[in-house]
N, C-alpha and C positions, 0 to 999 in steps of 0.2 A: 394906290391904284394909278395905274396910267391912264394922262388923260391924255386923247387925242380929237379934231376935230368931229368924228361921230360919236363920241361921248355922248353929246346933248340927246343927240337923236334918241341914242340907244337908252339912255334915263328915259326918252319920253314912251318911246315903246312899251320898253318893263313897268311903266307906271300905268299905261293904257293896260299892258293884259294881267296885272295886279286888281284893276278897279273891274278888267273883267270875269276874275274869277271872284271878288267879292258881290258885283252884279247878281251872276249865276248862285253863290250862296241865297242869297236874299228875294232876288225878284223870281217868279216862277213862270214859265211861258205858258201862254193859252193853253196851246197844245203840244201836251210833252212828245220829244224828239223821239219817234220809233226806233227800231233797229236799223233801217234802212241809212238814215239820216247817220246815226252815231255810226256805221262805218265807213262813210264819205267822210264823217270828220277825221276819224281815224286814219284813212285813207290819205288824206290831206296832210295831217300834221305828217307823216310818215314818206314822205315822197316830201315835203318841204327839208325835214330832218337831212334823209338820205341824198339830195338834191345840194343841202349846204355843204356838206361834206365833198361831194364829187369837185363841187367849184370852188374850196376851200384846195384841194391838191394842187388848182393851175393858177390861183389868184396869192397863194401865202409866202408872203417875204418879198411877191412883186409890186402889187399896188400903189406901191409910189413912185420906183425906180422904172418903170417900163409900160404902156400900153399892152396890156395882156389882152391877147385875139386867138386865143387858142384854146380847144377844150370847150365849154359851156359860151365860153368868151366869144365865141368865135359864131353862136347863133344869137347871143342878144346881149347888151351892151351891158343890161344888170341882172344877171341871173339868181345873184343874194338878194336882191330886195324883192324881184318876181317869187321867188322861192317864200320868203320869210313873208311875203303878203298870203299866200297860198297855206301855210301854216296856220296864221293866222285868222284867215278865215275858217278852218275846220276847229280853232279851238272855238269861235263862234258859234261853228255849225252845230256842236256839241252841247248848244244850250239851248238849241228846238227854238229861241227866240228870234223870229222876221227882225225885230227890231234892234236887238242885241248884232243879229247879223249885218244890216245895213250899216249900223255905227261905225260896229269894227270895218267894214267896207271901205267907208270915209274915211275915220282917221286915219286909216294904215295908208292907203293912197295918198293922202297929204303930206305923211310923212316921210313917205320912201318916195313920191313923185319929190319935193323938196330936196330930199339928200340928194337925189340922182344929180338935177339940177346944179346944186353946189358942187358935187362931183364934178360933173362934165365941164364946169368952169374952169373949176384947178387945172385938171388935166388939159383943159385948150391953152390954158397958160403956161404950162410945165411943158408940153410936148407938143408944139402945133400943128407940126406936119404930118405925123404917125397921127395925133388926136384925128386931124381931118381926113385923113384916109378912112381910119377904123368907123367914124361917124358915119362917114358917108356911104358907107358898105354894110353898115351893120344894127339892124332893128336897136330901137331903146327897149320895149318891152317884149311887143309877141314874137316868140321864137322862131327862125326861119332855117328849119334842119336841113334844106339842101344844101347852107353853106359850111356847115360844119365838117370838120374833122380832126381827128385827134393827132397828136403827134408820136411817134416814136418813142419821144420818151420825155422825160420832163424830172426836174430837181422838185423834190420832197423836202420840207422841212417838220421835221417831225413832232417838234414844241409847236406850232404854228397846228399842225394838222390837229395835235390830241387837242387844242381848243376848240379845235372845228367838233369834235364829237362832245367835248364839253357843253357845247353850245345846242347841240342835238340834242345832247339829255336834256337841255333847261326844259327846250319843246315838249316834251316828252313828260315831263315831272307837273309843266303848266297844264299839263292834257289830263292827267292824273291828280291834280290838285281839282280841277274843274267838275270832272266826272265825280270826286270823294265830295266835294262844297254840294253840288246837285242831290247825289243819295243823301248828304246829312240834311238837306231842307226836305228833299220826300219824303224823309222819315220823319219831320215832327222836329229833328235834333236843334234845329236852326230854327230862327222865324220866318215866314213867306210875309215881305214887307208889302209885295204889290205883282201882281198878274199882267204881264207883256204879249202885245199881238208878236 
């Protein structure tokens, strides 16, 4: 496996929404998630999925070599980590638990505010004068669509992109393991170890 500087992150993530789909086996919420609720989660992961993907075509094979400002780039500074906290809270939401949801809230914000952070270091050292520009013009988180636009055309790399939809199924599969863990504790299949507001 290659490691690279988000390596850690990305282990500590996967190990967060691993202990979250054992959580949802196990502990059962107050009050189980209506249908309303489960297709905002749905909603969420799907639009975080679809979302990586978009900023996987303008971000892959550049993010070292260049300040990428164009595309997703071009309205907020981190649209993978906005996206993939977005995800992550609808695999939350999908477990009806208040309490399960503010966790993942917290950790995920700790851990993508931190990346961002080491991020924007690199890059103020790697590229100062394009980093300060693009900073200075361009949100860290909430999206600002009036400055956006897309360009004419833009290089593809197409290994680079199929892990972009690799990465979408994991979302997808995590959404799907969550929803199978939840029916097997409703049904008895599992033990309910404790009841969460």
């Amino acid at each position: 496996m290659t490691r690279s500087a988000s390596t850690p992150r990305l282990r500590l993530t996967l190990g967060y929404f691993v202990a979250l789909l054992v959580a949802s086996a196990l502990l059962a919420p107050r009050h189980p998630p209506g249908v309303a609720l489960q297709i905002v989660a749905l909603l969420c992961v799907a639009f975080a999925c679809l979302g990586r993907i978009w900023c996987s075509v303008f971000i892959a094979g550049r993010k070292d070599t260049a300040i990428v400002s164009d595309g997703p780039y071009a309205v907020s500074r981190h649209p993978l980590y906005s996206l993939s906290f977005v995800g992550g809270l609808g695999l939350a939401l999908a477990t009806g638990s208040m309490t399960l949801i503010a966790v993942t809230g917290v950790v995920l914000a700790i851990l993508f505010g931190s990346a961002a952070r080491r991020e924007e270091r690199w890059l103020g050292e790697h590229h100062r004068e394009a980093w300060a520009r693009y900073a200075a013009t361009t949100r860290r988180w909430w999206p600002d669509f009036s400055t956006g636009s897309l360009p004419s055309s833009t290089l593809v790399h197409p290994a680079i992109l199929w892990k972009a939809f690799v990465d979408a199924g994991a979302f997808f599969l995590l959404y799907a393991l969550l929803l199978g863990a939840i029916a097997l504790r409703a049904s008895g299949a599992l033990p309910t170890l404790a009841t969460l507001p």
